[in-house]
N, CA, C and O atoms as a printed pandas DataFrame, in Angstrom:
     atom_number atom_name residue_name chain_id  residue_number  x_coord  y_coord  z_coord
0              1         N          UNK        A               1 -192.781 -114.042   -4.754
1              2        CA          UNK        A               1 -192.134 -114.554   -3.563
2              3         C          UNK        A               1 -191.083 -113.552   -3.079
3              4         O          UNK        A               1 -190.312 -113.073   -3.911
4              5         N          UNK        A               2 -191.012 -113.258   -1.996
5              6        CA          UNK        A               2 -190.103 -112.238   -1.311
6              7         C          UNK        A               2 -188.869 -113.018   -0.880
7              8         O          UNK        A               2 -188.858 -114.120   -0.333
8              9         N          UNK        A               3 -187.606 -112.092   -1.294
9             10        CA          UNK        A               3 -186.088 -112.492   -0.997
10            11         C          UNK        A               3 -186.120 -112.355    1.012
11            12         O          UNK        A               3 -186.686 -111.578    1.781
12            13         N          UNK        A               4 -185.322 -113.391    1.182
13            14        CA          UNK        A               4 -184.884 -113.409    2.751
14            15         C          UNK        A               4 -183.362 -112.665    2.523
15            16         O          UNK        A               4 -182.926 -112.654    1.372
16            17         N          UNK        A               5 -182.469 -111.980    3.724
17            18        CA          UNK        A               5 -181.879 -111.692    3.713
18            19         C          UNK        A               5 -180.501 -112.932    3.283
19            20         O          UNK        A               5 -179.455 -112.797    2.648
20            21         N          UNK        A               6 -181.073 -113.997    3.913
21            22        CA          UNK        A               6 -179.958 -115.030    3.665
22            23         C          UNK        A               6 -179.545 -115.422    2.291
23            24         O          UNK        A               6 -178.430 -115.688    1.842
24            25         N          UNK        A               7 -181.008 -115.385    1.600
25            26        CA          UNK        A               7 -180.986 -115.879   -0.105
26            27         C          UNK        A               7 -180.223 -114.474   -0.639
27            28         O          UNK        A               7 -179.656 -115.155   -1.493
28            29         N          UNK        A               8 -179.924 -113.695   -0.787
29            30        CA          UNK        A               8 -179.715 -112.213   -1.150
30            31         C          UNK        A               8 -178.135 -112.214   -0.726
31            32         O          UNK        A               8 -177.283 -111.770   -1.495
32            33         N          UNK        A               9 -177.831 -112.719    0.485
33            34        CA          UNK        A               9 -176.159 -113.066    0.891
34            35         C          UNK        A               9 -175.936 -113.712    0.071
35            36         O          UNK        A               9 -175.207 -113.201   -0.779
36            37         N          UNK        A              10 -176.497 -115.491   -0.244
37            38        CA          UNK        A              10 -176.128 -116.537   -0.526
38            39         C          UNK        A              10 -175.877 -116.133   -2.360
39            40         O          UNK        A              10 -174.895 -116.635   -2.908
40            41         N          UNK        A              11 -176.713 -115.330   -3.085
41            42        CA          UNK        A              11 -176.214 -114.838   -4.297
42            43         C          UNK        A              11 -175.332 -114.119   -4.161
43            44         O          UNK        A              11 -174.336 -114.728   -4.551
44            45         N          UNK        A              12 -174.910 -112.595   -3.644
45            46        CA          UNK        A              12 -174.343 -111.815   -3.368
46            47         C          UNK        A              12 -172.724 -111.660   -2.792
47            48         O          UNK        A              12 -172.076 -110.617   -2.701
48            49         N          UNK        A              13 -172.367 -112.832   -2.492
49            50        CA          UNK        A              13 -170.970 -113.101   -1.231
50            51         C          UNK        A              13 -170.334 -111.653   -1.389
51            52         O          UNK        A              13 -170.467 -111.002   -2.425
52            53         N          UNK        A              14 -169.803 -111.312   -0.549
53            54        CA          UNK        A              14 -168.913 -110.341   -0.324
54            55         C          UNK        A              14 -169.409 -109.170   -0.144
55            56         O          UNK        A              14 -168.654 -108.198   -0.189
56            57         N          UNK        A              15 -170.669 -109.024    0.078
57            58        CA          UNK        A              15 -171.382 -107.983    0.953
58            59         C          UNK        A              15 -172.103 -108.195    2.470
59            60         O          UNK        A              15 -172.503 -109.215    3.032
60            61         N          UNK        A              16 -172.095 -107.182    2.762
61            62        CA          UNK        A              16 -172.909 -107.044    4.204
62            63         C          UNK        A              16 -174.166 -106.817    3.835
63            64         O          UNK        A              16 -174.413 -106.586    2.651
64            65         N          UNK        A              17 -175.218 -106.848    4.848
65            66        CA          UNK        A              17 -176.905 -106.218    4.226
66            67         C          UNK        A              17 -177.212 -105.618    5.372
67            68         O          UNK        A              17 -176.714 -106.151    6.363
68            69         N          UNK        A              18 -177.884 -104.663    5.558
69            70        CA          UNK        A              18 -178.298 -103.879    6.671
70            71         C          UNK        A              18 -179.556 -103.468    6.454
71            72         O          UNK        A              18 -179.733 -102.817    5.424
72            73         N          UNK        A              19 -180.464 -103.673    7.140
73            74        CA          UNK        A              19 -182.169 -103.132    7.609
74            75         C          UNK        A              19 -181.547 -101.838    8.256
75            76         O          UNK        A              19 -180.729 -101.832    9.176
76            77         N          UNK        A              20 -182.142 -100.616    7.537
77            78        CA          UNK        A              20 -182.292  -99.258    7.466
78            79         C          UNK        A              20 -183.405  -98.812    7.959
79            80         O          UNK        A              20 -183.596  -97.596    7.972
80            81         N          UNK        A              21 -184.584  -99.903    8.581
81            82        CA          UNK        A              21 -186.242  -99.670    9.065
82            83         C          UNK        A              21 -186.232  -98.249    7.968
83            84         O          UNK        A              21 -186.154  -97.075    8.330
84            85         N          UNK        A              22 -186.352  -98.836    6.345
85            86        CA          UNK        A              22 -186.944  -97.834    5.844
86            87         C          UNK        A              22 -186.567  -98.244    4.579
87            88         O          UNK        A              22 -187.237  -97.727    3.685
88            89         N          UNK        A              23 -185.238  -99.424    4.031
89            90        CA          UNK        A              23 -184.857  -99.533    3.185
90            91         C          UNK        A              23 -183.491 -100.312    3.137
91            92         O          UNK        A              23 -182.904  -99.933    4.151
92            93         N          UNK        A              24 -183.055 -100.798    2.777
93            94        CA          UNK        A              24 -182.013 -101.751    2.779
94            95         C          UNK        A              24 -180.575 -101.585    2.197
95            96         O          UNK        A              24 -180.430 -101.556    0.975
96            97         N          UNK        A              25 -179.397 -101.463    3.128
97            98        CA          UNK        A              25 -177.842 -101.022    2.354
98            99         C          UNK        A              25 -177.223 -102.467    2.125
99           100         O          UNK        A              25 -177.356 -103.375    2.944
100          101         N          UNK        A              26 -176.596 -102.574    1.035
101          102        CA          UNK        A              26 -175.492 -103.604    1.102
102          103         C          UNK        A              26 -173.912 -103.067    1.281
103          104         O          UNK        A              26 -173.902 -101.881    0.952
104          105         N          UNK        A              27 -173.379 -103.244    1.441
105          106        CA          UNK        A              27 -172.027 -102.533    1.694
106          107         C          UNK        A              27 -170.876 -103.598    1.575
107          108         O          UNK        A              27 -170.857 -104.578    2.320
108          109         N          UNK        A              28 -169.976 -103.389    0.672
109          110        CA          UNK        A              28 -169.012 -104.435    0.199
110          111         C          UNK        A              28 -168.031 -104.750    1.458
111          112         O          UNK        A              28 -167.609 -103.792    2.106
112          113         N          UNK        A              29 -167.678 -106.014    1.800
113          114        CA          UNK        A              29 -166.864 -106.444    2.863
114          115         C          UNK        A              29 -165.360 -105.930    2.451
115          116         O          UNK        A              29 -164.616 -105.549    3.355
116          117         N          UNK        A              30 -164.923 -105.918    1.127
117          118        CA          UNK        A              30 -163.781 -105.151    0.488
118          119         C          UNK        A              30 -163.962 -103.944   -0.141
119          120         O          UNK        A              30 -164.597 -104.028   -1.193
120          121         N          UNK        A              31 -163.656 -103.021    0.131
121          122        CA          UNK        A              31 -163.759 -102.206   -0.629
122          123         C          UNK        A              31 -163.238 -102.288   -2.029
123          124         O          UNK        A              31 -162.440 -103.162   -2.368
124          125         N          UNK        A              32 -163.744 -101.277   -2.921
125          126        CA          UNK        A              32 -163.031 -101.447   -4.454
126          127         C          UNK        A              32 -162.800  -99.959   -4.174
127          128         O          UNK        A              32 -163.447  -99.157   -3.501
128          129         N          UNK        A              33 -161.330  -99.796   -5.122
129          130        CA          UNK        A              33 -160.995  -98.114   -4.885
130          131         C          UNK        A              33 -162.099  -97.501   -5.738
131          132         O          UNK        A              33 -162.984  -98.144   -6.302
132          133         N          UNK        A              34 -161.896  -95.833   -5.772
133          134        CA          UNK        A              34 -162.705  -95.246   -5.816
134          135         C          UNK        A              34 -162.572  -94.849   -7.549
135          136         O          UNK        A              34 -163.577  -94.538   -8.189
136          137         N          UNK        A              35 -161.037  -94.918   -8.250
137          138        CA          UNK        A              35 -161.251  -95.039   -9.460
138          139         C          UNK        A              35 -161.186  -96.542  -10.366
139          140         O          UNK        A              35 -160.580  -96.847  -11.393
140          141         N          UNK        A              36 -162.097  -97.289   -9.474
141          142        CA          UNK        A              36 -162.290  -98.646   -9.925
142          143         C          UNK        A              36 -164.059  -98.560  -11.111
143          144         O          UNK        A              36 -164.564  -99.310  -11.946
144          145         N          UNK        A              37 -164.417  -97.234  -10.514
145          146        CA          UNK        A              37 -165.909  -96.936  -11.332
146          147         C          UNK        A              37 -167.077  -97.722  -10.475
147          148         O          UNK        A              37 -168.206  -97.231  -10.457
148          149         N          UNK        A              38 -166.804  -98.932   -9.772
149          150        CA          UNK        A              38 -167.452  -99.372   -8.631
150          151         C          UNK        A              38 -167.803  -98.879   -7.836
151          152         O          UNK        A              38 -167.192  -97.996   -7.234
152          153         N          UNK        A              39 -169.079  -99.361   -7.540
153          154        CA          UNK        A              39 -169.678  -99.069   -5.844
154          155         C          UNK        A              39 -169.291  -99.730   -4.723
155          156         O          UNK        A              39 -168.673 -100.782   -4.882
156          157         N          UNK        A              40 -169.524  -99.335   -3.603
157          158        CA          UNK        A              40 -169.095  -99.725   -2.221
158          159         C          UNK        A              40 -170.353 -100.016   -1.459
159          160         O          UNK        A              40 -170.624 -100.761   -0.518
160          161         N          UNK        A              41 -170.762  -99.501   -1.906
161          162        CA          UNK        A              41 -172.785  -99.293   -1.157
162          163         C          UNK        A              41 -173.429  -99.177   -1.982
163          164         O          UNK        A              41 -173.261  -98.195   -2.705
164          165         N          UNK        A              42 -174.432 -100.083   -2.259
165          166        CA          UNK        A              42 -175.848 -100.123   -2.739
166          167         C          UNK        A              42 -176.949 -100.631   -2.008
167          168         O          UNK        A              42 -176.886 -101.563   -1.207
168          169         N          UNK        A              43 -178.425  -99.686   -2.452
169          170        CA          UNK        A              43 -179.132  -99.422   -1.453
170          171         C          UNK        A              43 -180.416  -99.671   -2.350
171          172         O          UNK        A              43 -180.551  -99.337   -3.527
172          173         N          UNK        A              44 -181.596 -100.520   -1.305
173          174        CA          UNK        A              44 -182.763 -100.528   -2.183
174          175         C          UNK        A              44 -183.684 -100.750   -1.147
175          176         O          UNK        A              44 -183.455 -101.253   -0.047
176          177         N          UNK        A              45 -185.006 -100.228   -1.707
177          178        CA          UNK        A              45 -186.097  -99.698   -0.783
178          179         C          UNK        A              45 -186.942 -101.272    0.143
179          180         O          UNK        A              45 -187.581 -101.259    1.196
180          181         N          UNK        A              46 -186.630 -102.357   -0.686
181          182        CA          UNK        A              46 -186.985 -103.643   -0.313
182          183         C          UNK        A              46 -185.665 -105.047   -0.903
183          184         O          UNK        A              46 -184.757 -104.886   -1.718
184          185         N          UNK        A              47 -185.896 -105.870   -0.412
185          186        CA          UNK        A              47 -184.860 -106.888   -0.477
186          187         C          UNK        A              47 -184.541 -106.968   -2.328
187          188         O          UNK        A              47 -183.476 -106.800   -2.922
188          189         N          UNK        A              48 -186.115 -107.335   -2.956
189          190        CA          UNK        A              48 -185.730 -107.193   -4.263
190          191         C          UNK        A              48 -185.279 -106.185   -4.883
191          192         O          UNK        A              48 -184.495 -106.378   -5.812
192          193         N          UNK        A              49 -185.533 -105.315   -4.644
193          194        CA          UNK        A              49 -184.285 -104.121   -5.529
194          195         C          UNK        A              49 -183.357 -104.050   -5.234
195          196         O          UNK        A              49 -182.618 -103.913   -6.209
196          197         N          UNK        A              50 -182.560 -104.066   -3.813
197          198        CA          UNK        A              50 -181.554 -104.162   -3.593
198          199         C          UNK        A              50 -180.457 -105.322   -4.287
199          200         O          UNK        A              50 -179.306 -104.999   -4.582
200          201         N          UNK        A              51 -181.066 -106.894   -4.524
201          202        CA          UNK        A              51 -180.583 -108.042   -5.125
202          203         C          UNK        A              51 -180.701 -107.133   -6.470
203          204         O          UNK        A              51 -179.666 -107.266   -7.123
204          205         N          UNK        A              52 -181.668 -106.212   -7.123
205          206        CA          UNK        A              52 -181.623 -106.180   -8.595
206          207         C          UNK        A              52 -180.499 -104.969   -8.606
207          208         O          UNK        A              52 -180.005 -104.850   -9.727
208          209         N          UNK        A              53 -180.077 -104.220   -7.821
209          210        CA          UNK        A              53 -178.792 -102.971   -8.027
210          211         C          UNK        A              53 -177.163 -104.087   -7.573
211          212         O          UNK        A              53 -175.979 -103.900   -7.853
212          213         N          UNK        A              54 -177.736 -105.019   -6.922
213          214        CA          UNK        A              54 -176.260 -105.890   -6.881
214          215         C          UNK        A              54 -176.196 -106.420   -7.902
215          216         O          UNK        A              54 -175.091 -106.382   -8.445
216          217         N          UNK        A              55 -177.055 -106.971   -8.451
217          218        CA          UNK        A              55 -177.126 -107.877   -9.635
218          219         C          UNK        A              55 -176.018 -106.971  -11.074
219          220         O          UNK        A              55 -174.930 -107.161  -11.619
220          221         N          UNK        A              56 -177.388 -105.768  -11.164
221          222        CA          UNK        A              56 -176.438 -104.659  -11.585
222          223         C          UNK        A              56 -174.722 -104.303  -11.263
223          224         O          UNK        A              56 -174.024 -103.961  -12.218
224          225         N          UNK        A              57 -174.209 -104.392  -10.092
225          226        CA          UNK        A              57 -173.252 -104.138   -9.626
226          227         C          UNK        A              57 -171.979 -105.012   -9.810
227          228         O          UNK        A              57 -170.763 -104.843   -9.720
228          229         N          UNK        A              58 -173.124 -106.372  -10.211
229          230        CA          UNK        A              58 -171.748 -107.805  -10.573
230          231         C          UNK        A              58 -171.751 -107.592  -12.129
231          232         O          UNK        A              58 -170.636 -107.291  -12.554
232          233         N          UNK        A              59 -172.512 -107.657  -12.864
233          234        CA          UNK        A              59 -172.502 -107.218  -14.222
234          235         C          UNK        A              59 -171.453 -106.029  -14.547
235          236         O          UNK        A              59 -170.556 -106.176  -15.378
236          237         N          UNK        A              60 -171.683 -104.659  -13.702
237          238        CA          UNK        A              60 -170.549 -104.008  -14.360
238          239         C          UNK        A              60 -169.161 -104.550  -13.927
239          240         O          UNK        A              60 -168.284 -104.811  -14.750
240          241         N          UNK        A              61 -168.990 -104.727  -12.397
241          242        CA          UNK        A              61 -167.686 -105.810  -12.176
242          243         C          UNK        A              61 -167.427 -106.800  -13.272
243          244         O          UNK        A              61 -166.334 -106.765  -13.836
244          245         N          UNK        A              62 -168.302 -107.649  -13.612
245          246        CA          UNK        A              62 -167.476 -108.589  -14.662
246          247         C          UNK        A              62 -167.253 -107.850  -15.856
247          248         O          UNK        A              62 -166.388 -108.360  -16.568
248          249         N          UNK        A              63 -167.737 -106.862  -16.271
249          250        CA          UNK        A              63 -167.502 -105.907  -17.445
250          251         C          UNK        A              63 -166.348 -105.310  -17.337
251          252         O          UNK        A              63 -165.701 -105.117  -18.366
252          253         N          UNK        A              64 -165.983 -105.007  -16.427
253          254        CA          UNK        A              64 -164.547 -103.879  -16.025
254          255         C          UNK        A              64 -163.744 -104.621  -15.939
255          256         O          UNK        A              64 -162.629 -104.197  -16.242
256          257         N          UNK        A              65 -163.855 -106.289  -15.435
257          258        CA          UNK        A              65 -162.495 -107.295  -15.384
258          259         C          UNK        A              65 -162.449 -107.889  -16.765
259          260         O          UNK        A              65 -161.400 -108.453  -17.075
260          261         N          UNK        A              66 -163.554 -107.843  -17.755
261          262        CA          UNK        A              66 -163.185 -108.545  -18.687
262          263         C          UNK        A              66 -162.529 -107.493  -19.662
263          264         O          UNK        A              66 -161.880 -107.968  -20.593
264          265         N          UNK        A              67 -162.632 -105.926  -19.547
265          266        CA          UNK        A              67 -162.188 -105.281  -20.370
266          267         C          UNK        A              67 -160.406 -105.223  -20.022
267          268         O          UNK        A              67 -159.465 -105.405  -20.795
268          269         N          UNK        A              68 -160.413 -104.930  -18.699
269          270        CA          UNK        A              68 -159.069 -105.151  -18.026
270          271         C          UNK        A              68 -158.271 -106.375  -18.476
271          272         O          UNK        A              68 -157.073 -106.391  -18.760
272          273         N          UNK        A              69 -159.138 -107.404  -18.495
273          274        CA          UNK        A              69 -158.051 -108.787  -19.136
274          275         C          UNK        A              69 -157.590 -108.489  -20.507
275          276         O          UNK        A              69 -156.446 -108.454  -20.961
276          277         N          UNK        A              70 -158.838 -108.264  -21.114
277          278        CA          UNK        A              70 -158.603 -108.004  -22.500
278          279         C          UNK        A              70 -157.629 -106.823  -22.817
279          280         O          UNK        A              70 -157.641 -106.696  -24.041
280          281         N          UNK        A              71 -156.869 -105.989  -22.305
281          282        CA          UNK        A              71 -156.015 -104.944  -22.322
282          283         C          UNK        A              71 -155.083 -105.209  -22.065
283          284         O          UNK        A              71 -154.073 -104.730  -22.579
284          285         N          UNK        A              72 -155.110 -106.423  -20.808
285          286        CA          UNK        A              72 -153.883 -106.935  -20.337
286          287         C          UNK        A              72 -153.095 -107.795  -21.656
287          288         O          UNK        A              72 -151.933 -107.840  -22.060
288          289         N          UNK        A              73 -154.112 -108.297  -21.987
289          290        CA          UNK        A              73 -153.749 -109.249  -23.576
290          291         C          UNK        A              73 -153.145 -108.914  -24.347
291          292         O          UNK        A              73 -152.341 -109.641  -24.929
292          293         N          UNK        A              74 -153.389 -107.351  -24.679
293          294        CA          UNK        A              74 -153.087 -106.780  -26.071
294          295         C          UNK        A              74 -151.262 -106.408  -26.255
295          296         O          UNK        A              74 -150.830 -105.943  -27.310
């Protein structure tokens, strides 16, 4: 079954999605700075890869805030 752009928002919040007629950008509505190790733009050739490099993209986000809490702790 193929992702709609809406289902791909509706997981995703806090990105934009853009048809590239060739391939698909998401682009974060906030930026994250640049030594945050985060992306700002991710890009995939059809709707599902693009959901699977965000997917990717929330995984390392929750990785970098949970290491950050955990530092904050110590």
């Amino acid at each position: 079954m193929s992702l709609t752009v809406q289902q791909v928002l509706r997981r995703f919040p806090g990105w934009q999605i853009i048809d590239m007629s060739g391939g698909w950008v998401a682009i974060r509505i906030n930026f994250m700075p640049i030594a945050s190790g985060l992306s700002n733009v991710r890009c995939g050739e059809n709707l599902e890869e693009l959901a699977g490099n965000l997917h990717a993209e929330t995984r390392l986000q929750k990785s970098r805030a949970s290491v950050a809490g955990n530092s904050m702790a110590s």
